[in-house]
N, C-alpha and C positions, 0 to 999 in steps of 0.2 A: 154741367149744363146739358150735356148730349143725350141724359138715361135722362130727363125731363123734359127737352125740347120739342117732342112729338106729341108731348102729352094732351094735347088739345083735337089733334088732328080727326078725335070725334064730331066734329065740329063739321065736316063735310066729308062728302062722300068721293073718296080718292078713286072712284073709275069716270065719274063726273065733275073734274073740277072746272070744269069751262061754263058750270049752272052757278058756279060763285058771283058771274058775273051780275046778275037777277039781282043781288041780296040791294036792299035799301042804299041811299046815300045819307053818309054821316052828315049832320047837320047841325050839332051840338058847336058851338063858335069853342069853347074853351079845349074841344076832344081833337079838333080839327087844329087848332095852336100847338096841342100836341103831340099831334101826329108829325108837323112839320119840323118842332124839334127834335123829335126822336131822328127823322133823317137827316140835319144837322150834325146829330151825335154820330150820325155810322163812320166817319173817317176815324174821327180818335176814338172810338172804340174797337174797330181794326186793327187801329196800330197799338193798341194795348193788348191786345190777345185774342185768340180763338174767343177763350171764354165772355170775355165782354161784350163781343160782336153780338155770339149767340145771344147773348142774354138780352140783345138789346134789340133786333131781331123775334127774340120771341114775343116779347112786348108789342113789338111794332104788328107784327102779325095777328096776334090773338086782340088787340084792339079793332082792326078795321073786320075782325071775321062776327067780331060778336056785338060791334057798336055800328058797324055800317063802312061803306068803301067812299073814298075821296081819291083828288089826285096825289096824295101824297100816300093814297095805299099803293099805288102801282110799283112806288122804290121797296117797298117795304116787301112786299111782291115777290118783285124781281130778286130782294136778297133771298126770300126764303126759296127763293126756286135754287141761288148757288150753294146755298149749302141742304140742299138735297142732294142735289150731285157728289158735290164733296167730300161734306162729311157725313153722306150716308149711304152711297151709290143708289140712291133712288133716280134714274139719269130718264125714265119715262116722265115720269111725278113729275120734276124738276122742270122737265120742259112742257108740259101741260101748266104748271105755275106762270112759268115765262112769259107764256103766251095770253096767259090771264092777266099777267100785269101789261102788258101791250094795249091789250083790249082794256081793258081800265083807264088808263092813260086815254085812248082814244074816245072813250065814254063822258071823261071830264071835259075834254076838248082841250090838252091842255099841254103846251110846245117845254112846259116847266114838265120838268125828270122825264123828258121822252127823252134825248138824249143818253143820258146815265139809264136808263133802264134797259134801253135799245143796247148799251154796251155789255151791259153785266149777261144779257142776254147771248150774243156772238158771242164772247169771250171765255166765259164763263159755266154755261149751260149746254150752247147750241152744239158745242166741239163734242160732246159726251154721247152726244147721238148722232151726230152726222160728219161725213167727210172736214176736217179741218179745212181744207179748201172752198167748200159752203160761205164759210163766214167774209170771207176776204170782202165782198163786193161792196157787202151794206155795212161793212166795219169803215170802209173809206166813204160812202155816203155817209155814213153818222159823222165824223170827223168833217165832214163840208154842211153837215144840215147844224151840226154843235159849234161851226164858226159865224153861220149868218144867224143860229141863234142869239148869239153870247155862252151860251154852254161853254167856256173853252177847256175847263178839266175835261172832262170829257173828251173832247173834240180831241184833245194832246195825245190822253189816254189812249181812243181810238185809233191814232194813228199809230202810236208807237205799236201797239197789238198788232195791225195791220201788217209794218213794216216785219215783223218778227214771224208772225203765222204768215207768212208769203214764203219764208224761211222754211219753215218746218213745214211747210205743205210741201216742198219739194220745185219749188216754181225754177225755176232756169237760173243758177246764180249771177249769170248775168242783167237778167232784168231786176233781179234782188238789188246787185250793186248798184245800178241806175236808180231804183229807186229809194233807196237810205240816201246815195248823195241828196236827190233833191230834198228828201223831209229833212235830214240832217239839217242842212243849209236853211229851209226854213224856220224849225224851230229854233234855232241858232238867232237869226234874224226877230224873233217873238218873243227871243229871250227867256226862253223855258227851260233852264239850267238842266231841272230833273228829266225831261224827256231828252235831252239834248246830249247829258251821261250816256244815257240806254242804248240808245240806238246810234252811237258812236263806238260804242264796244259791240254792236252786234253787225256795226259795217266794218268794221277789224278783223272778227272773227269771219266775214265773208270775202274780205281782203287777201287773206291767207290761204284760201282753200281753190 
């Protein structure tokens, strides 16, 4: 999938990708059903491999570039900006994408996948070009904007990132510790077993040091 993945990227002009924003709105009802399946699929096709993801990923992209953008291009977006960074060290590209799925999101007007894009973005993107410390601020307002959404994957996701890149940004271990107790203790209380793992072992390993 990698030696084909780019293969479209005729399709715009990679010193201008912020004129993507310009292109029509998709308005076909059955292209627009499928759009919003395709980002349905991106979890389990994540957890089944690089290669699915891409694949699924490429689809999702070269639909909203050559049929039109909606709000469910903005996830779609947002993926193809992380794996520009990722898997191709395109880490400019990547977040010129990022920022076009933001802007997209914002054009739909639309509080659905602003959460999840907003994170794929900090997390995933934004670290590749700027200070890891950057991200911390609007990782925990995503994590408060994804709980008075309903967003709460996200909102979990958010946090736990937060709690970790606060870590590896070098922040004070003590204000580290104080802050894993309290998420801890919350997601604990919200019953988010998988966040609840992570960042129990990453207040451990901050316990010891």
């Amino acid at each position: 999938p990698a030696t084909s993945y780019l293969a479209w990227e005729t399709l715009y002009d990679k010193d201008n990708i912020e004129d993507l924003l310009t292109r029509d709105a998709l308005k076909n009802a059955l292209l627009l059903g499928v759009s919003d399946l395709l980002n349905v699929l991106n979890t389990p096709a994540y957890l089944l491999g690089p290669a699915h993801y891409m694949n699924l990923a490429f689809i999702s992209v070269k639909l909203c570039l050559t049929h039109g953008l909606s709000l469910a291009a903005s996830k779609a977006l947002a993926n193809h900006s992380l794996l520009l960074c990722g898997a191709f060290g395109r880490y400019k590209e990547g977040m010129a994408f990022a920022d076009l799925a933001t802007s997209v999101n914002k054009r739909f007007g639309g509080r659905y996948y602003q959460v999840e894009t907003n994170f794929t973005k900090l997390v995933a993107v934004q670290p590749w070009n700027f200070h890891l410390r950057n991200s911390l601020p609007a990782l925990e307002q995503n994590f408060f904007q994804g709980m008075e959404n309903g967003e709460v994957e996200y909102a979990f996701h958010s946090i736990l990132f937060y709690c970790i890149y606060q870590f590896l940004a070098g922040s004070p271990l003590a204000q580290v510790a104080k802050m894993l107790n309290k998420y801890v203790q919350f997601v604990e209380d919200k019953k988010q077993d998988y966040h609840t793992t992570y960042l129990t072992i990453w207040r451990q390993l901050v316990s010891k040091l």
